[in-house]
C-alpha positions as protocol buffer text, in pm:
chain_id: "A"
residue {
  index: 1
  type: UNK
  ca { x: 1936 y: -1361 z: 9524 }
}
residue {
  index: 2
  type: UNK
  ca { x: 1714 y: -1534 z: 9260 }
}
residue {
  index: 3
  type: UNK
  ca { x: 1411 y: -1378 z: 9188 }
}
residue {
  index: 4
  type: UNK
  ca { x: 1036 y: -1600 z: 9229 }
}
residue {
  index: 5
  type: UNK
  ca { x: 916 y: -1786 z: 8976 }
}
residue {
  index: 6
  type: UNK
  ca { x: 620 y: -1633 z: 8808 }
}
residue {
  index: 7
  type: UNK
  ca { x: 316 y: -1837 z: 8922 }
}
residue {
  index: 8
  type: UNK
  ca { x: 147 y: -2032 z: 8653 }
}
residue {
  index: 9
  type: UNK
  ca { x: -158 y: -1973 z: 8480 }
}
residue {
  index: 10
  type: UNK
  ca { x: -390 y: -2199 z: 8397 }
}
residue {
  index: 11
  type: UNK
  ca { x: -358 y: -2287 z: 8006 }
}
residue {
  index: 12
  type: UNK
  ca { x: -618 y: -2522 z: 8006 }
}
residue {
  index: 13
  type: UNK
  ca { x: -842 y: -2393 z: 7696 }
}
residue {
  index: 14
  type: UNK
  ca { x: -1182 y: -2562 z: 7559 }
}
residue {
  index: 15
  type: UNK
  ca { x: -1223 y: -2596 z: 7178 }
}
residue {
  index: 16
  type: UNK
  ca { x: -1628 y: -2478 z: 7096 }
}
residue {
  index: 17
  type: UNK
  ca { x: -1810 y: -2710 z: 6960 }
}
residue {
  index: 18
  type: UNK
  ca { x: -2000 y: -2453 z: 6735 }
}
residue {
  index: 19
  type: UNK
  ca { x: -1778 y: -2379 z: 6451 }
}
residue {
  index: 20
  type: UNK
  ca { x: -1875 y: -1965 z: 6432 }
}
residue {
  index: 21
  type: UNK
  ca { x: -1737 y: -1980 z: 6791 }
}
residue {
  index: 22
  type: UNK
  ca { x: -1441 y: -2223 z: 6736 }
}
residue {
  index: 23
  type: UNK
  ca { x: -1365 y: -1933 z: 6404 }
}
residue {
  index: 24
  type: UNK
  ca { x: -1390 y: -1665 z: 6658 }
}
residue {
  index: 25
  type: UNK
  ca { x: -1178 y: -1816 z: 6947 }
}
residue {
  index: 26
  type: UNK
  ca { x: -901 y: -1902 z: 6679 }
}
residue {
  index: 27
  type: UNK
  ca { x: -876 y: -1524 z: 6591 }
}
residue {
  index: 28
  type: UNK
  ca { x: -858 y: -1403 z: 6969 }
}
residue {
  index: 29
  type: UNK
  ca { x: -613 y: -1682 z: 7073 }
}
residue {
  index: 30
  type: UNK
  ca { x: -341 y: -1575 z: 6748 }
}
residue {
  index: 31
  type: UNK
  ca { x: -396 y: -1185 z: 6858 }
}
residue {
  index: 32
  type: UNK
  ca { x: -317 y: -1276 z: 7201 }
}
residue {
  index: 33
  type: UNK
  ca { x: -10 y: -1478 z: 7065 }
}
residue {
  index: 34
  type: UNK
  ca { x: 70 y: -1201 z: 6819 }
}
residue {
  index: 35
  type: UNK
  ca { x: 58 y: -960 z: 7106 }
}
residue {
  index: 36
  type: UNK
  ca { x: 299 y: -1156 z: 7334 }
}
residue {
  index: 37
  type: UNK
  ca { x: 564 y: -1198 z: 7083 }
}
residue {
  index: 38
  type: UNK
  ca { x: 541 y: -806 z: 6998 }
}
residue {
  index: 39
  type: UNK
  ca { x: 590 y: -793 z: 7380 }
}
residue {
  index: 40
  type: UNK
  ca { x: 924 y: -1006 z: 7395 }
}
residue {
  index: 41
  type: UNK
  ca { x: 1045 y: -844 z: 7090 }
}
residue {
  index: 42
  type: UNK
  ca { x: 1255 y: -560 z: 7315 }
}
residue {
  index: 43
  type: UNK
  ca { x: 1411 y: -845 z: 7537 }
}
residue {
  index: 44
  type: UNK
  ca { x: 1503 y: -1057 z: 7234 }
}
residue {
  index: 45
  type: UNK
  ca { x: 1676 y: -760 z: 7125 }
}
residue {
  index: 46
  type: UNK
  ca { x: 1830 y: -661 z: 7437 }
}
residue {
  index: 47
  type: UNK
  ca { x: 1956 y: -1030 z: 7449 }
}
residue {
  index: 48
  type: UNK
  ca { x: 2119 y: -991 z: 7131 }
}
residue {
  index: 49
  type: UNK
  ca { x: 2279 y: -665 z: 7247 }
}
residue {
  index: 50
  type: UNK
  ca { x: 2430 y: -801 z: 7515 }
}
residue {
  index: 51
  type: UNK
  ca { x: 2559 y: -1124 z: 7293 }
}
residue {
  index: 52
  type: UNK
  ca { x: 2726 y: -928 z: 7111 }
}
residue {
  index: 53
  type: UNK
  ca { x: 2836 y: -638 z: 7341 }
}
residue {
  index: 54
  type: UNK
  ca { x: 2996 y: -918 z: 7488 }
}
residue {
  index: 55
  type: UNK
  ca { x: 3161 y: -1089 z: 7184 }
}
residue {
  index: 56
  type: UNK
  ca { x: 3309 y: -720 z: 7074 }
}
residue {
  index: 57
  type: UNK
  ca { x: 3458 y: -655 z: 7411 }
}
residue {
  index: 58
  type: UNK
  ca { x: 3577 y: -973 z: 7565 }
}
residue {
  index: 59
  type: UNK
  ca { x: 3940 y: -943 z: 7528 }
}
residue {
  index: 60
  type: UNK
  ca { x: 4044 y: -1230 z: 7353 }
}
residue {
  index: 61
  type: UNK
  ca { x: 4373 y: -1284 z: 7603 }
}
residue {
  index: 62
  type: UNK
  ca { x: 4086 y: -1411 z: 7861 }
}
residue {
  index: 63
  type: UNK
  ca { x: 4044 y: -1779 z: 7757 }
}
residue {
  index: 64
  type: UNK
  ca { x: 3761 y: -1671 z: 7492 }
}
residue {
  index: 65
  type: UNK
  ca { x: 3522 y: -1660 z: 7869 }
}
residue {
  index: 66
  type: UNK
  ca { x: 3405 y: -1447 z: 8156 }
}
residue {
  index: 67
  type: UNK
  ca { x: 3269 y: -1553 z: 8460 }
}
residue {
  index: 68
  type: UNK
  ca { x: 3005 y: -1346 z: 8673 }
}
residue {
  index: 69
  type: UNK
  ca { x: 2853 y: -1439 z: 8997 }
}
residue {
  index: 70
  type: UNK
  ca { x: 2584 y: -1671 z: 8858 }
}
residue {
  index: 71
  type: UNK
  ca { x: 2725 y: -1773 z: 8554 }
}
residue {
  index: 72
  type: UNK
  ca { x: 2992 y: -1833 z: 8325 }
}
residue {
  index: 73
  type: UNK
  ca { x: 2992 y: -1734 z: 7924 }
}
residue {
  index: 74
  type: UNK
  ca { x: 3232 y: -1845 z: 7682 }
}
residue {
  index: 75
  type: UNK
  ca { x: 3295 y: -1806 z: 7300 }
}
residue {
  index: 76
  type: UNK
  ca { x: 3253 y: -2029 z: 7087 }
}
residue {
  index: 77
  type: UNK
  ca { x: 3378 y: -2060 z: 6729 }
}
residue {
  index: 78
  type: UNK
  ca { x: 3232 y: -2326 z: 6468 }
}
residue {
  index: 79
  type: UNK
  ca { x: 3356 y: -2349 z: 6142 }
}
residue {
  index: 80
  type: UNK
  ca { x: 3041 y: -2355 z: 5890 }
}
residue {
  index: 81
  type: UNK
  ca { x: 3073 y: -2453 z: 5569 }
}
residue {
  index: 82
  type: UNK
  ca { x: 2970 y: -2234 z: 5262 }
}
residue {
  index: 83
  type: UNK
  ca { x: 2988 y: -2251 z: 4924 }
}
residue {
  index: 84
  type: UNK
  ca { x: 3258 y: -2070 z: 4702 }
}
residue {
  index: 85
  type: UNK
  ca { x: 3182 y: -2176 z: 4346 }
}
residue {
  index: 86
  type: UNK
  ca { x: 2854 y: -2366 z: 4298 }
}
residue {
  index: 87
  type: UNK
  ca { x: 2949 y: -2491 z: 3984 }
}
residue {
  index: 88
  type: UNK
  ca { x: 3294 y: -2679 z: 4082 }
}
residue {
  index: 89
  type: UNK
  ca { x: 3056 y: -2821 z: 4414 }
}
residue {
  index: 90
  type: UNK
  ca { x: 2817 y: -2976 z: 4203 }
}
residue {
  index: 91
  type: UNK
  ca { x: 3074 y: -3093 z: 3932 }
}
residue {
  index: 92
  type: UNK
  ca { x: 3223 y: -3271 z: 4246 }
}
residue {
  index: 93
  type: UNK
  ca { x: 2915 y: -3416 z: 4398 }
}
residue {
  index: 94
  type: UNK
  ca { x: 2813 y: -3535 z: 4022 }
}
residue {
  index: 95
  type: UNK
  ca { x: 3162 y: -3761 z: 3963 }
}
residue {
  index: 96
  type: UNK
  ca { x: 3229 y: -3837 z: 4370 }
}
residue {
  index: 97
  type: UNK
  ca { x: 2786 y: -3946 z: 4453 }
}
residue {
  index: 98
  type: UNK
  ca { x: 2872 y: -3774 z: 4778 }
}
residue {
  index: 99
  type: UNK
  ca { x: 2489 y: -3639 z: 4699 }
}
residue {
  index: 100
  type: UNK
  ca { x: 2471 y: -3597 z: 5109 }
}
residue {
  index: 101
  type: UNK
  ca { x: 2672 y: -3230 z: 5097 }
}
residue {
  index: 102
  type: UNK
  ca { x: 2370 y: -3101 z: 4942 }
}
residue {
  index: 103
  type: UNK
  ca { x: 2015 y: -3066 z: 4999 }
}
residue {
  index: 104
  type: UNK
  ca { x: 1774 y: -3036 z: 4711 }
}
residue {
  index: 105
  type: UNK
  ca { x: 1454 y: -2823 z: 4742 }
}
residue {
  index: 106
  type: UNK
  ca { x: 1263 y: -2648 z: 4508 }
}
residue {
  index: 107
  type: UNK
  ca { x: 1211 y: -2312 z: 4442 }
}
residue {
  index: 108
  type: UNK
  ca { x: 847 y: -2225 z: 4500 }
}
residue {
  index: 109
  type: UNK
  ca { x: 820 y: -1902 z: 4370 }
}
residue {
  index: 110
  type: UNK
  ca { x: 979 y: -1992 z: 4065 }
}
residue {
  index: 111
  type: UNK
  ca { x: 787 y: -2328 z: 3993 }
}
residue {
  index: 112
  type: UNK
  ca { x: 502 y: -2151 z: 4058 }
}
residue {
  index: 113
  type: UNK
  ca { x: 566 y: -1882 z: 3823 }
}
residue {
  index: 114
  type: UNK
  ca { x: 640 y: -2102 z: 3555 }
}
residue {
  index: 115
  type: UNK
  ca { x: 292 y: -2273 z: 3637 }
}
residue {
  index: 116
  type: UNK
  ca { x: 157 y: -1949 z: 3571 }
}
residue {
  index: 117
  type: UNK
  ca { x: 305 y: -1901 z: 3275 }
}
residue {
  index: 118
  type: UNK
  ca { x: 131 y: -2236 z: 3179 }
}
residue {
  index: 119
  type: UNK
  ca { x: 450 y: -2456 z: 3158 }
}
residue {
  index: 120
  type: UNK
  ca { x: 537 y: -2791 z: 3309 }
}
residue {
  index: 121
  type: UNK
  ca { x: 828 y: -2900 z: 3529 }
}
residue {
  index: 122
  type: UNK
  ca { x: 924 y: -3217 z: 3456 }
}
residue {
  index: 123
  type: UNK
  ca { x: 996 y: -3423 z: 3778 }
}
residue {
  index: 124
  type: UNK
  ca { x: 817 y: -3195 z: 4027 }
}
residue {
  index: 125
  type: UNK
  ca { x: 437 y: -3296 z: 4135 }
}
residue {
  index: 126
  type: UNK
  ca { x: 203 y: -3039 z: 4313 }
}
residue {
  index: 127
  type: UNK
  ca { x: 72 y: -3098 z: 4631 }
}
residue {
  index: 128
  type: UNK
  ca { x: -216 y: -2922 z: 4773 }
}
residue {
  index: 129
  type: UNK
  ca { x: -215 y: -2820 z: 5142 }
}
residue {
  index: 130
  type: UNK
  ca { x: -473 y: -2651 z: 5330 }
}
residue {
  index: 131
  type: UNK
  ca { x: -458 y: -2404 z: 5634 }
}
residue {
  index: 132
  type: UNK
  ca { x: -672 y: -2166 z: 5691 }
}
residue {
  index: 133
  type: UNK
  ca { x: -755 y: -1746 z: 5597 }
}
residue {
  index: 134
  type: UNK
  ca { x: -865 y: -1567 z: 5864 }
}
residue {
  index: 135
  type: UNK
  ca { x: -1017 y: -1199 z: 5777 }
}
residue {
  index: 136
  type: UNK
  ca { x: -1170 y: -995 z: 6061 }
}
residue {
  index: 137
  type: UNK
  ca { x: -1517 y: -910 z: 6004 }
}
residue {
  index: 138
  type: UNK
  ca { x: -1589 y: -542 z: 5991 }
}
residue {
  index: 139
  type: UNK
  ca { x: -1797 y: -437 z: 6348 }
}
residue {
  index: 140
  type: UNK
  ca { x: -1634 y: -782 z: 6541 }
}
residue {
  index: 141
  type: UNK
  ca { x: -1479 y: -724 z: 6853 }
}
C-alpha cells in the first residue's frame, strides 16, 4: 500500500522591503534550512547503509539485481578513469593537444598564499566576488 503524499505547504515567502528586516529574515530562513538538512542527515545515512548493505550482500550469481515487491535494484559498474602517473599524462596531452582529458583550475589556497607573500602569478587575474557575512547579534532572537 503506498503511503499519502505529505500535503504541501505554502512556500510562498515575501522579501521586506526594509533592509534590517530583509538582514533578519535571511538569518531565520538559512537556520530553518540548516535545521532541515541536520534533520535528513540520519535518512541520508540510513540510505547509504542500505546501498551498501545491499552491494556487500547481493550474491553476485543473481544477475548483479534483486527485485522486491515495489521495485527492482541492480548493480551497476562504471569504469572511471584516474590518473596513475601525472607526469607521463601531461607529457601525453603536451605532444598529442588532446588538452580535453584534463581540466585546468587553479589552486586557490595556494595563489592566494603566494599573494600574501606579495608575489605575482603570471597568467592568473583576480576577481572579486561578493556574498554576504552574516554574524548574529548578541540579545537577537
Amino acid at each position: 500500500m503506498a503511503s499519502a503524499a505529505p500535503a504541501k505547504r505554502s512556500t510562498k515567502r515575501v522579501i521586506p522591503k526594509n533592509l534590517a528586516a530583509a538582514a533578519d529574515l535571511l538569518y531565520a530562513i538559512r537556520e530553518e534550512r540548516l535545521a532541515a538538512q541536520k534533520a535528513l542527515e540520519p535518512l541520508v545515512s540510513f540510505e547509504s547503509q542500505l546501498r551498501q548493505h545491499i552491494i556487500d550482500t547481493l550474491p553476485k550469481s543473481q544477475a548483479g539485481g534483486i527485485a522486491g515487491k515495489v521495485v527492482r535494484v541492480e548493480i551497476v559498474k562504471d569504469v572511471v578513469p584516474t590518473i596513475g602517473d601525472k607526469k607521463k599524462l601531461l607529457a601525453f596531452v603536451k605532444k598529442s593537444g588532446d588538452f580535453d582529458l584534463i581540466t585546468s583550475s587553479l589552486n586557490t589556497k595556494a595563489a592566494r598564499e603566494r599573494w600574501d607573500a606579495g608575489k605575482t602569478i603570471p597568467g592568473v587575474d583576480k576577481f572579486t566576488v561578493v556574498k554576504l557575512s552574516m554574524n548574529k547579534l548578541k540579545g537577537g532572537k
